[in-house]
N, CA, C and O of each residue as an XYZ file, in Angstrom:
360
protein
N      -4.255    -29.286      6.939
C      -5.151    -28.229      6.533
C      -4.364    -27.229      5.674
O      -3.255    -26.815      6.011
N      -5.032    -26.839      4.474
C      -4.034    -26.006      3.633
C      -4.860    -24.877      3.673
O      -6.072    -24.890      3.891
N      -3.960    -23.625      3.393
C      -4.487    -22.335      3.864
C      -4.146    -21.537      2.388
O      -2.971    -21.537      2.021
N      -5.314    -20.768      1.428
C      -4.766    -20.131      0.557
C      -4.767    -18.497      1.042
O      -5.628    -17.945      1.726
N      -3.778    -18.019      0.586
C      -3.290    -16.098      1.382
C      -3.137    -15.573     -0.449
O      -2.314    -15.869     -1.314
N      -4.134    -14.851     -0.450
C      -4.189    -14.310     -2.039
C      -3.663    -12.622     -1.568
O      -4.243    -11.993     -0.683
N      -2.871    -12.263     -2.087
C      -1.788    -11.294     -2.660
C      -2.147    -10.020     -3.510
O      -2.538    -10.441     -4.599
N      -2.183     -8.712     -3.488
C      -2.481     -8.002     -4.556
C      -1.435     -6.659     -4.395
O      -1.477     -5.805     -3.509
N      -0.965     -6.705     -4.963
C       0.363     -5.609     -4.780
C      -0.111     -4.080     -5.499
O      -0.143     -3.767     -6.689
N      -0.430     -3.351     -4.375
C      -0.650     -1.910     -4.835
C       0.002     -1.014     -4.645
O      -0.018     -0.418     -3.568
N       0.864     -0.630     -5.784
C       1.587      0.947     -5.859
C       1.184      2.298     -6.181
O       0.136      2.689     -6.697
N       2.226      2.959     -5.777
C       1.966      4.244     -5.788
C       0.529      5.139     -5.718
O      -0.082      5.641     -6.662
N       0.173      5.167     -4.155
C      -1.040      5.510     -3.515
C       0.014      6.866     -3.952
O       1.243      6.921     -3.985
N      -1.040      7.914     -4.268
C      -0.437      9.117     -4.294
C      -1.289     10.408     -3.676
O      -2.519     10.434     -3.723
N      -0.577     11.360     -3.153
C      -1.511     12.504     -1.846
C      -2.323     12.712     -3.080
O      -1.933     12.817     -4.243
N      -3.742     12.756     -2.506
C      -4.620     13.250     -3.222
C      -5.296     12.206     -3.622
O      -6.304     12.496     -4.266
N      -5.080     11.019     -3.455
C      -6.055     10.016     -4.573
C      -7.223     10.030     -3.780
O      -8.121      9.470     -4.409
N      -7.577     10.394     -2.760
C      -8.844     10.457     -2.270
C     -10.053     11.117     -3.113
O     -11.195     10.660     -3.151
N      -9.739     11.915     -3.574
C      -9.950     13.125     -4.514
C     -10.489     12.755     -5.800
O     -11.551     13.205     -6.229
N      -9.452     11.598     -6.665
C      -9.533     11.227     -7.655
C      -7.795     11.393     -8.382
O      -7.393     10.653     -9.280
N      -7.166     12.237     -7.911
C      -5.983     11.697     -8.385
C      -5.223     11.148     -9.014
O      -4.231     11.676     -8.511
N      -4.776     10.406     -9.831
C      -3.828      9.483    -10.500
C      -5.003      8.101    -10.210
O      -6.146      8.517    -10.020
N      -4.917      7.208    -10.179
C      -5.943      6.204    -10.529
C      -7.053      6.502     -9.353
O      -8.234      6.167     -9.444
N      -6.306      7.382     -7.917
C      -7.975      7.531     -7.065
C      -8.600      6.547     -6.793
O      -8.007      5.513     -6.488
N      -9.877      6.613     -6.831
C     -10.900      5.810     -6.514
C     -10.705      4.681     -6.936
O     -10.793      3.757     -6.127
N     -10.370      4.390     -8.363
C      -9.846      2.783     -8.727
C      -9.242      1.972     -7.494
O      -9.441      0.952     -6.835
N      -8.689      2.672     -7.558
C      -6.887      1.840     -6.359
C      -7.256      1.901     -5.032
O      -6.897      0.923     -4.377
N      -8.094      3.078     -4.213
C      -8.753      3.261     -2.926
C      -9.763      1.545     -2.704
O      -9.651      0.633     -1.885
N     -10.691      1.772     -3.882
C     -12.061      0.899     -3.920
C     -11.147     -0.870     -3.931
O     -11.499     -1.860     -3.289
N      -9.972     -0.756     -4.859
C      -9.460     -2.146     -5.045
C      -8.780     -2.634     -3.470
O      -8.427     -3.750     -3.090
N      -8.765     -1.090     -2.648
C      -8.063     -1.388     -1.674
C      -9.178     -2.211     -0.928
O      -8.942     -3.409     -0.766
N     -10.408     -1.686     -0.439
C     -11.358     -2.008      0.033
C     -11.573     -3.593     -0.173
O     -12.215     -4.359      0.546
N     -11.064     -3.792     -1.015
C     -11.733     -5.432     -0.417
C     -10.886     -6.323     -0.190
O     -11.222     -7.506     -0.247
N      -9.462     -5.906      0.151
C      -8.585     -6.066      1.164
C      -8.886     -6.870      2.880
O      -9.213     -6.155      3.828
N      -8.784     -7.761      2.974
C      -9.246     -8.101      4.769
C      -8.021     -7.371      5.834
O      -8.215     -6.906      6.957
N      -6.654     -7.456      5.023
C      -5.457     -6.413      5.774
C      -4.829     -5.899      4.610
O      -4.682     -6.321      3.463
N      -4.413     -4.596      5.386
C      -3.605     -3.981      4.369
C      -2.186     -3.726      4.725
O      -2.107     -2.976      5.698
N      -1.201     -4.053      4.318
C       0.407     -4.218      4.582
C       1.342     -3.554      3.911
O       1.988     -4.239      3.119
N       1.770     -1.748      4.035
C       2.514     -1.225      3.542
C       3.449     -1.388      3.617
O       3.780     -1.721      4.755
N       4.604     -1.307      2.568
C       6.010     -1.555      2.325
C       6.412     -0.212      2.168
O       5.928      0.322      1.170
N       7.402      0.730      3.087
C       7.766      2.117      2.841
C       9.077      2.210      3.217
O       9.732      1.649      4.095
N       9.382      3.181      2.225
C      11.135      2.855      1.640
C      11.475      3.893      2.798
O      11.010      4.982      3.134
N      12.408      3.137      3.220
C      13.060      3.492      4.567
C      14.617      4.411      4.737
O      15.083      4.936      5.748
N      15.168      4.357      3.339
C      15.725      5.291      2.878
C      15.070      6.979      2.342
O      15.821      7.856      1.914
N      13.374      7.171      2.505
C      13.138      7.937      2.318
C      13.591      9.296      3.094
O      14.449      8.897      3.882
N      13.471     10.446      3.236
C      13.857     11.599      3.839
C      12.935     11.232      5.020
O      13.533     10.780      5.996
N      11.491     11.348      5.128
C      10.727     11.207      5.743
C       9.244     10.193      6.041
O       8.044     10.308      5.789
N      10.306      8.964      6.859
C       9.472      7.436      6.287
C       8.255      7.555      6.783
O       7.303      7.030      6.205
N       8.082      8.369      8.098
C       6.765      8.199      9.502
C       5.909      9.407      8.491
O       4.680      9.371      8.430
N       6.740     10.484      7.706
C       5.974     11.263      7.178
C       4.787     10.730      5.730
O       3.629     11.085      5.504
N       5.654      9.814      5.016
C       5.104      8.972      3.927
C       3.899      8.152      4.925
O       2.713      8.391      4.698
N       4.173      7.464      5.708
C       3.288      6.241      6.183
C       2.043      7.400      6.822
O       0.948      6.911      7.100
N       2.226      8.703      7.007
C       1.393      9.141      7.506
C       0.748      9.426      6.673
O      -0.431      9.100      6.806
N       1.174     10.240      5.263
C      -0.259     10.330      4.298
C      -0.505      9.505      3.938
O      -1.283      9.647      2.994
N      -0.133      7.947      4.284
C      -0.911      6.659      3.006
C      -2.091      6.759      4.116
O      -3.249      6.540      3.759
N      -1.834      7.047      5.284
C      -3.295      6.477      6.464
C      -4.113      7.996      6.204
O      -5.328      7.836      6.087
N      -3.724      9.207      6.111
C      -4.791      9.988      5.736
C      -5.455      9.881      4.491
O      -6.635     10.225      4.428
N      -4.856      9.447      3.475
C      -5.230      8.921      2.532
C      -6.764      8.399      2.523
O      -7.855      8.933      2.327
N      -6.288      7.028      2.846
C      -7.247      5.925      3.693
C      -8.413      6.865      4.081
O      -9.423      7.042      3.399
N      -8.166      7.375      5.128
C      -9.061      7.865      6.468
C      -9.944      8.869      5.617
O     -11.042      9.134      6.106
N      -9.589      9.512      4.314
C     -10.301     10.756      3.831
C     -11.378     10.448      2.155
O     -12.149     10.966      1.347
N     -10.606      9.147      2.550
C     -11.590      8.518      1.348
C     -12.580      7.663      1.704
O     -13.649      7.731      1.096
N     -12.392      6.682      2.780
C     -13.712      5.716      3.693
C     -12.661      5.450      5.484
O     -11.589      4.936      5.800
N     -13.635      6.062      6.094
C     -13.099      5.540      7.636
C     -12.841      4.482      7.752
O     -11.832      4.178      8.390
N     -13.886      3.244      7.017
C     -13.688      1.884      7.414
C     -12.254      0.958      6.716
O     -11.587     -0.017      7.062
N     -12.274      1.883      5.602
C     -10.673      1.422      5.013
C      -9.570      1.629      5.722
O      -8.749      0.730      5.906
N      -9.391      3.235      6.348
C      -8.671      3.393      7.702
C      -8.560      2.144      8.971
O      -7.547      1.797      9.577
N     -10.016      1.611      9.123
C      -9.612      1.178     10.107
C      -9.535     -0.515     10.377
O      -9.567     -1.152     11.429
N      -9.385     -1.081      8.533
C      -8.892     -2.117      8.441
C      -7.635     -2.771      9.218
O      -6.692     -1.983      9.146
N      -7.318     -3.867      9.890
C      -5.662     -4.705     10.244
C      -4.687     -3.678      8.814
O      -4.889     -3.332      7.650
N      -3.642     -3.553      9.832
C      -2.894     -2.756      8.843
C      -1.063     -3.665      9.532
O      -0.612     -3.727     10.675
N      -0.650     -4.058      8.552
C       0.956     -3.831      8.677
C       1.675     -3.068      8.361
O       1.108     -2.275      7.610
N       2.894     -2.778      8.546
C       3.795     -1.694      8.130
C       5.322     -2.409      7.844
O       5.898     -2.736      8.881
N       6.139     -2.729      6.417
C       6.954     -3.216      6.860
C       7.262     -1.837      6.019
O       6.584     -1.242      5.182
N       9.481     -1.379      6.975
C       9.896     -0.774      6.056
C      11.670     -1.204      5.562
O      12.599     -1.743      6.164
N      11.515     -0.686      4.285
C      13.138     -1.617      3.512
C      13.120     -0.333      3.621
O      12.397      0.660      3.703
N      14.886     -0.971      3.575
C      15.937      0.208      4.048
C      16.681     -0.022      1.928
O      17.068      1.024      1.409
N      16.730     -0.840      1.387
C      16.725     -1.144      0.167
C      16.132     -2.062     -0.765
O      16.104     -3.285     -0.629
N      15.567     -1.268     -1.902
C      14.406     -2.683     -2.671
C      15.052     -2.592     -3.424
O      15.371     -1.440     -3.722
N      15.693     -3.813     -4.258
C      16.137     -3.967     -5.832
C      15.024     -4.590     -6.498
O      14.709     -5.780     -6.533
N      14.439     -3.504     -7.060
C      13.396     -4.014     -8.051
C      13.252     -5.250     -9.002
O      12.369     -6.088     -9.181
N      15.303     -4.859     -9.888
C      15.309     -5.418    -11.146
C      15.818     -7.002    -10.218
O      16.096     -7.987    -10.903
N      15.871     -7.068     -9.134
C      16.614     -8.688     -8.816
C      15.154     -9.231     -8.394
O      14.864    -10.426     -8.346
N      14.364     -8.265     -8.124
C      12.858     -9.172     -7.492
C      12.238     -9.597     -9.219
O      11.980    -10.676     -9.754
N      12.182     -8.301     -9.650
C      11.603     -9.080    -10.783
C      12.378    -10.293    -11.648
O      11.590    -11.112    -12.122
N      13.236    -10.441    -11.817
C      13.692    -10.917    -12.442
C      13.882    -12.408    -11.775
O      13.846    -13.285    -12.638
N      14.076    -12.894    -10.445
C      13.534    -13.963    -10.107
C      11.948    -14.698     -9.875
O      11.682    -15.893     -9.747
N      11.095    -13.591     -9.875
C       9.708    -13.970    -10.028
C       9.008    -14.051    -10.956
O       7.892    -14.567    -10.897
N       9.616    -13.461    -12.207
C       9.026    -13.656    -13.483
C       9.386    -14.571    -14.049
O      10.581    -14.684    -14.320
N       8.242    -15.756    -14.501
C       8.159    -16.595    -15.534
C       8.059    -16.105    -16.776
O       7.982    -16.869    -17.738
C-alpha cells in the first residue's frame, strides 16, 4: 500500500498576520487546509516557548478551528539553509 504525504512549507508567520499583516490572511487561509500543522522553531532563539507561543495565538485569533488543528512542534538548535538548499534543488 503506498501512502502519498504532500508537504507545504510556510514561513515567516509574523505577530499580527491575523490582522492582515505581511501576507496575513493569504498564509493563515493557505494554512487552513492543512490536515496538521508542524512548526519548526529555531531553538537558538532568545525565547523559543515565547515564539511558539505567538505562532498559536496567531492561529487562535484568526480561526479557532485552525488553532485547534493536530499540531507538531519540532525545534533546531541549528538550520543551514544554504546546505538544505543546495542539496534539494534540482
Amino acid at each position: 500500500m503506498a501512502y502519498v504525504i504532500k508537504l507545504a512549507l510556510l514561513v515567516g508567520l509574523l505577530e499580527g498576520a491575523h490582522a492582515g499583516r505581511g501576507l496575513g490572511h493569504e498564509f493563515l487561509r493557505h494554512c487552513q487546509r492543512a490536515r496538521i500543522l508542524v512548526h519548526v522553531i529555531d531553538g537558538s532563539s532568545p525565547d523559543p516557548v515565547g515564539d511558539y507561543a505567538a505562532i498559536q495565538t496567531e492561529l487562535e485569533l484568526f480561526a479557532e478551528d485552525l488553532a485547534s488543528k493536530p499540531q507538531a512542534c519540532v525545534t533546531l538548535l541549528q538550520l543551514h539553509v544554504s546546505a538544505v538548499s543546495k542539496c534539494c534543488v534540482s
